[in-house]
N, C-alpha and C positions, 0 to 999 in steps of 0.2 A: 587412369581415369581420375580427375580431379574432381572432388567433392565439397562443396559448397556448407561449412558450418558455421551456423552465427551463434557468438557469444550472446554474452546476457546483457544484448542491448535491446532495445525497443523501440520501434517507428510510436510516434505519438498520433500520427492519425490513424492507427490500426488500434488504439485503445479500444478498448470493451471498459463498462459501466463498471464491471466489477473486476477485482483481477485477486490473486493469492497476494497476502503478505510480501513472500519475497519478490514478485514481481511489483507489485506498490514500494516495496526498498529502492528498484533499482528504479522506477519511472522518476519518484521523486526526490531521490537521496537521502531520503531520511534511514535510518538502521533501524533493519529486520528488529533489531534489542530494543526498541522506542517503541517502534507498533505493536510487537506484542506486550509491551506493557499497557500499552494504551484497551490492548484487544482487555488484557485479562483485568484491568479496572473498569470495562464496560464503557471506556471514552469511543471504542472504533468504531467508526460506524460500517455496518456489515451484516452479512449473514453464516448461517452454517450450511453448509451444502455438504450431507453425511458426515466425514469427519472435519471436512475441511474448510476455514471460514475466510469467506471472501468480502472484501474490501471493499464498499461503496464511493467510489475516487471520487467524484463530485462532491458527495455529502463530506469528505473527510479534508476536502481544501476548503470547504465552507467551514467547517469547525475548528482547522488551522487557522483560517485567514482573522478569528473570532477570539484566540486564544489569548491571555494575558502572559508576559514573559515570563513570569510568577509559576504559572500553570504548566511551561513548558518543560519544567527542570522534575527530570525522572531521577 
C-alpha cells in the first residue's frame, strides 16, 4: 500500500492568518534563527497560543516590506 507523505512544503492558498514560526520559515524563507530573534526583541508580529506563538503573516510582510536594510542585520 502506497502512502502519500508531504514534506515541509506548503500550498500558499491553503495559508491560514497565522502559522508557527517554523512554518512562516519555510512559507517565506527567511530562518527559523531570524524570526526568533525578531520574536524575542518584540519585532514579530504575533500571538501566544498557550506555549506556542504564532505568527501574524500579513502584519509581518508589512513590517518587512517597511524595514530599513540597517534593521535587517541580526
Amino acid at each position: 500500500m502506497k502512502t502519500n507523505k508531504k514534506r515541509n512544503t506548503f500550498d500558499r492558498s491553503s495559508m491560514k492568518d497565522f502559522n508557527t514560526i517554523r512554518e512562516t520559515a519555510i512559507i517565506t524563507g527567511l530562518s527559523e534563527k531570524y524570526l526568533r530573534r525578531l520574536q524575542k526583541a518584540g519585532k514579530l508580529p504575533g500571538v501566544y497560543s498557550r506555549t506556542r506563538f504564532l505568527v501574524n503573516y500579513a502584519a509581518l510582510i508589512k513590517y518587512l516590506s517597511g524595514l530599513d536594510p540597517e534593521e535587517s542585520r541580526y
